[in-house]
N, C-alpha and C positions, 0 to 999 in steps of 0.2 A: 504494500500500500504506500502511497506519495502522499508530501504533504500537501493539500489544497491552497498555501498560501504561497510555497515553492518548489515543490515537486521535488524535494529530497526524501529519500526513504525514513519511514514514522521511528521515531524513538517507544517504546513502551507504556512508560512514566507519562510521556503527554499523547499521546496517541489522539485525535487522528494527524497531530502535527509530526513534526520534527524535533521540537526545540520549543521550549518556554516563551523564547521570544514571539515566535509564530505564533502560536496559542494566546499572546497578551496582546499581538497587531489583529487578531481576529475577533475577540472581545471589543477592542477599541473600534473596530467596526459595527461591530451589535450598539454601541453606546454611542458612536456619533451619529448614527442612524444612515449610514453607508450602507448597510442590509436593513429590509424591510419585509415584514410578511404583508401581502396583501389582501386588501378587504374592500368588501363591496358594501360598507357601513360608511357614512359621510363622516367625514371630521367631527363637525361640530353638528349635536344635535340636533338641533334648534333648526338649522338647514335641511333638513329630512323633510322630503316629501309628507302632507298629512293624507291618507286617503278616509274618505265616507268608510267605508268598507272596512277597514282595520280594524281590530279588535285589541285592546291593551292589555300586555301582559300584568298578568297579574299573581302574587307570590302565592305559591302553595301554602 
């Protein structure tokens, strides 16, 4: 297996990386938001479509 951030062979200990450092450059992507998961939820609430039709969730 290679590491995803430089394609050298994984070390054990950090595995899927290489190297700590690797693994601390791929974090710092999770937290500057360079990686994102995607969603079909709008930002900000309040921007949401209202439809007639909707029904509100409501807590069990």
């Amino acid at each position: 297996m290679s590491c995803p951030n430089c394609g050298r062979d994984t070390q054990q200990a950090y595995r899927p990386f290489c190297s700590k450092r690797c693994a601390d450059l791929d974090l710092a992507n999770w937290f500057n938001g360079s990686y994102a998961v995607p969603s079909v939820e709008p930002e900000d609430p309040e921007d949401a479509p209202q439809g007639a039709g909707e029904t509100p969730l409501r807590p069990h």
